[in-house]
C-alpha positions in Angstrom: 61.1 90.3 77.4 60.7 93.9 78.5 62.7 96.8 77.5 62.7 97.4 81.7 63.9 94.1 81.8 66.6 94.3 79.3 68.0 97.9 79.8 68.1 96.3 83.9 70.3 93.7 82.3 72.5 95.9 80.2 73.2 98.2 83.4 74.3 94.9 85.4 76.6 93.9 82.4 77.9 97.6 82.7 78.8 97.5 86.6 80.4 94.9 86.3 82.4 95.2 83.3 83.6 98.6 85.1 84.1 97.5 88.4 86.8 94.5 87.3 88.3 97.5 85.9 88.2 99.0 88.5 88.8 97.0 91.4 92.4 96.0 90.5 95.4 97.0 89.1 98.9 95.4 88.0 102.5 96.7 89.6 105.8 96.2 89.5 108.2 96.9 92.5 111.9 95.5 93.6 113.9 94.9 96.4 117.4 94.7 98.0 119.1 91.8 98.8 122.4 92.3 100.0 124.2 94.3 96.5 121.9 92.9 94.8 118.1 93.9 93.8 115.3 91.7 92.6 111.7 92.2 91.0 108.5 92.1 92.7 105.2 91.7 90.3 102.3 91.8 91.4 98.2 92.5 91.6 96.0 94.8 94.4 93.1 96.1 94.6 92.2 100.0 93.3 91.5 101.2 97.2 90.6 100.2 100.6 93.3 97.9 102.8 94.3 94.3 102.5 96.2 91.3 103.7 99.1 90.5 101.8 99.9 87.1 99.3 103.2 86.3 98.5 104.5 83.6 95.7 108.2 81.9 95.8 109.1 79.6 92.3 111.3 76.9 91.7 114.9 76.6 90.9 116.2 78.4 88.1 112.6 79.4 87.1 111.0 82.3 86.4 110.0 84.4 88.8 106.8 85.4 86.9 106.3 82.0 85.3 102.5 81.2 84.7 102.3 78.8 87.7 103.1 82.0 89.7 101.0 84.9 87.9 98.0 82.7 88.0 98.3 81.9 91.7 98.7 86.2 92.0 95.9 86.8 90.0 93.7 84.0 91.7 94.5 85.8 95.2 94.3 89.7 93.9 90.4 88.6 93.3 90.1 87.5 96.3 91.4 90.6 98.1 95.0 90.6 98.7 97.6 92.7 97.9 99.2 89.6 95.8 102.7 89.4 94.3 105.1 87.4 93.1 108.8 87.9 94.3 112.3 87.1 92.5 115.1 85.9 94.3 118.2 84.2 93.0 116.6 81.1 92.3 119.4 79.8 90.0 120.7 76.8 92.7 119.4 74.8 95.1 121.6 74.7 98.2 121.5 74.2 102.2 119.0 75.0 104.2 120.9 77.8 105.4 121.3 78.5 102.0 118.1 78.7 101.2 117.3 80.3 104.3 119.6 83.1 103.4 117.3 84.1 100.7 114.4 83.5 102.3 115.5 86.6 105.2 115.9 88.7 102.8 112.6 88.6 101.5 110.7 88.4 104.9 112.8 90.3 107.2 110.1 92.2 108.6 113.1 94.5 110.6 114.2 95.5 107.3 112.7 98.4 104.9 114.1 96.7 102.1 113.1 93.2 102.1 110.1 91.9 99.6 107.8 92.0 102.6 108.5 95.0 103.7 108.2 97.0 100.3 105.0 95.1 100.0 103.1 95.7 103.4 103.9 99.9 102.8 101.8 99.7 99.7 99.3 102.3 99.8 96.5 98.9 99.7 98.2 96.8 102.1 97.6 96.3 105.9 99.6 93.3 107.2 98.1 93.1 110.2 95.0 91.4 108.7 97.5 88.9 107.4 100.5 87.7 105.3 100.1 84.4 103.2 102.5 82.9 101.2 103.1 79.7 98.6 106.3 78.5 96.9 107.3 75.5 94.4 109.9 73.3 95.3 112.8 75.8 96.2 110.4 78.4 96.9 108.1 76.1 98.7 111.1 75.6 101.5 111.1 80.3 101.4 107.4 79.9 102.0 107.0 77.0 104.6 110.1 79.3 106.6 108.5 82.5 105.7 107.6 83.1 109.5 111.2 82.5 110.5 111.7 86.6 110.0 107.8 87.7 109.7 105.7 86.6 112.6 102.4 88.4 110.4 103.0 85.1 108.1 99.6 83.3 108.9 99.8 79.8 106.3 102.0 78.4 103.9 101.3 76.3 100.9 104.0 74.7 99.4 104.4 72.1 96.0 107.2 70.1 95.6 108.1 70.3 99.3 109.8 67.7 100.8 113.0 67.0 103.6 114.7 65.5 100.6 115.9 66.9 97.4 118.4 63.9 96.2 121.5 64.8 97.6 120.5 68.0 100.2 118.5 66.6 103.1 116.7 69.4 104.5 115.0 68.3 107.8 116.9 70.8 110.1 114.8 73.3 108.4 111.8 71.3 106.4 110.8 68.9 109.2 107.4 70.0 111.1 109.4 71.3 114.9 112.0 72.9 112.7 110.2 75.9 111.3 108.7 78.2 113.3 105.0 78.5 111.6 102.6 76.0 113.2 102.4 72.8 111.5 98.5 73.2 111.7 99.2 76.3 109.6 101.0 74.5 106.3 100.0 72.4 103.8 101.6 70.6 101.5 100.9 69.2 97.9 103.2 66.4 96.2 102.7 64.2 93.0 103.2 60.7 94.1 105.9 60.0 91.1 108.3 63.2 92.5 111.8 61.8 91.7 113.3 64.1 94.4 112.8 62.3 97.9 112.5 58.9 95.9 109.8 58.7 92.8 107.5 56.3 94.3 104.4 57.0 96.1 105.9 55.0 99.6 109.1 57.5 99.4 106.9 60.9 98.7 104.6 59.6 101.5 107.2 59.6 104.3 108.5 63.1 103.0 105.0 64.5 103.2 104.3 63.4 107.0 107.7 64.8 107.8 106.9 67.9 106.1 103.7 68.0 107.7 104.3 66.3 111.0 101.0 64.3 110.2 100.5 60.3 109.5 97.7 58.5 108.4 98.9 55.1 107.6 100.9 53.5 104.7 98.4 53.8 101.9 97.4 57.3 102.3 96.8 59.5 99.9 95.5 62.4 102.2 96.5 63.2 105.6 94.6 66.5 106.6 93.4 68.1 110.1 90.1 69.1 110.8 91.3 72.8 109.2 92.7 71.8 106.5 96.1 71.6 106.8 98.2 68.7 105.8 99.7 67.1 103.3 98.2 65.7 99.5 99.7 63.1 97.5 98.2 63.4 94.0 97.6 60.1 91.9 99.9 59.8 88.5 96.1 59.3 87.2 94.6 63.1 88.0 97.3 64.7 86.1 96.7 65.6 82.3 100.0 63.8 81.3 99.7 61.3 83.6 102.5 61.8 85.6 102.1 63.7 89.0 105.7 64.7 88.9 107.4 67.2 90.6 106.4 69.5 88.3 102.9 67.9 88.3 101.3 71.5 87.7 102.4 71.6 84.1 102.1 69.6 81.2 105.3 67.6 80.4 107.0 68.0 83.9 110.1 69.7 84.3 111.3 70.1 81.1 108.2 71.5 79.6 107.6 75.0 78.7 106.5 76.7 82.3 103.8 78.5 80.4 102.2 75.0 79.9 100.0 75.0 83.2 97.8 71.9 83.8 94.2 72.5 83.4 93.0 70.7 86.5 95.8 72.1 88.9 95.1 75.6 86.9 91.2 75.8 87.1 89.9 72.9 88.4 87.5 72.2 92.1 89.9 69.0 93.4 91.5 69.5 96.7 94.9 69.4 95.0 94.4 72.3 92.3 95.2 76.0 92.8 92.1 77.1 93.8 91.1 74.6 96.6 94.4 75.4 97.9 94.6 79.4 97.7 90.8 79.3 99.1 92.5 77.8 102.0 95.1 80.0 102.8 92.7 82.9 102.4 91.0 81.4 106.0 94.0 82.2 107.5 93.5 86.3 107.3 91.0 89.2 107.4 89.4 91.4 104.9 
């Protein structure tokens, strides 16, 4: 091997090692929402301007859980301004309940909401484009997200169903009752989530009300021609075999939300974060 060769090596190593140095940064911000104010955490890029990703957790979760600060850091490589947002996550509710929060972190009339703080970011532009994805509370913030910011292009929501046990949510979870295009969402449940039923028939007939899309009784996958949709994901994919509700951690629920699941964490299948985030990133402009 050449010393040409190898000093041509050692630059490439160099560039690169500099430029993801270089090309990103980590920041924390907050918002108002009513008297109270919330955290924003997030990712961008050093320079230049860029569409704009925003994550919604679960109830009572943490707003900067792992599930969340990988699906930031996933989307800051791709480009976007990405963050993850607080909000007072600590019950489920209404839909106007959960509404309620979801205005104040997308009014786009208001200099205080999330969005808002976000998009004036020296490294934002949200005309090319807001995205946003949410888990089970926050999945019902991101599928209404263009309710109060019509720059919202595609949600991706987990967990997301017109049923949560007791709170039936179609006046604001069934496709016709949010205002972002059902073409423009796409959901991903575990076929064993206990909240619309536990069994693959019940999480089925949430997902095609969710999604406004049927493909017959043994489906598994019911997607348009651009990808959007809905997913059911087999108990059998799932490192602890059980695609729950919390089917992107080990141990459901209850486990530690640091404990992602490998597969939904780094793998290629059309459920995982990746597949999913690569699809919402066809939905703005760089």
């Amino acid at each position: 091997m050449s010393s040409r060769f190898i000093r041509a090596i050692a630059l490439t190593a160099t560039t690169l090692l500099l430029g993801s140095a270089a090309w990103a940064g980590n920041f924390t911000s907050s918002y108002s929402a009513g008297l109270s104010s919330y955290s924003i955490k997030g990712t961008e890029p050093a320079s230049g301007k860029h569409p704009v990703f925003i994550y919604t957790v679960g109830t009572t979760e943490n707003y900067d859980n792992a599930q969340a600060m990988g699906a930031v850091a996933e989307m800051a490589a791709k480009g976007f301004v990405a963050a993850a947002v607080e909000y007072d996550s600590g019950l489920f509710g209404t839909c106007s309940q959960i509404l309620s929060k979801a205005r104040y972190i997308y009014n786009s009339g208001s200099s205080s909401s999330a969005v808002s703080k976000l998009c004036a970011r020296a490294t934002a532009d949200c005309s090319k484009g807001v995205v946003v994805a949410g888990f089970s509370q926050g999945s019902v913030i991101a599928i209404n997200a263009k309710n109060y910011d019509s720059r919202v292009r595609a949600a991706y929501g987990m967990g997301a169903h017109n049923l949560y046990t007791t709170y039936i949510m179609n006046s604001c979870m069934n496709a016709g009752n949010y205002t972002i295009s059902k073409n423009n969402v796409r959901i991903v449940n575990g076929q064993s989530d206990a909240f619309p039923g536990g069994t693959a028939t019940t999480v089925r007939s949430s997902s095609e009300a969710v999604a406004g899309k049927t493909c017959g009784s043994l489906a598994y996958e019911c997607l348009n021609t651009n990808g959007s949709g809905w997913i059911m994901i087999r108990d059998s994919a799932v490192g602890d075999g059980s695609a729950d509700h919390c089917y992107q951690r080990v141990g459901g629920c209850l486990g530690l939300q640091s404990t992602t699941d490998n597969t939904w964490r780094n793998g290629t299948t059309n459920w995982g974060l990746k597949a999913n985030l690569n699809w919402l990133n066809g939905f703005v402009t760089h």
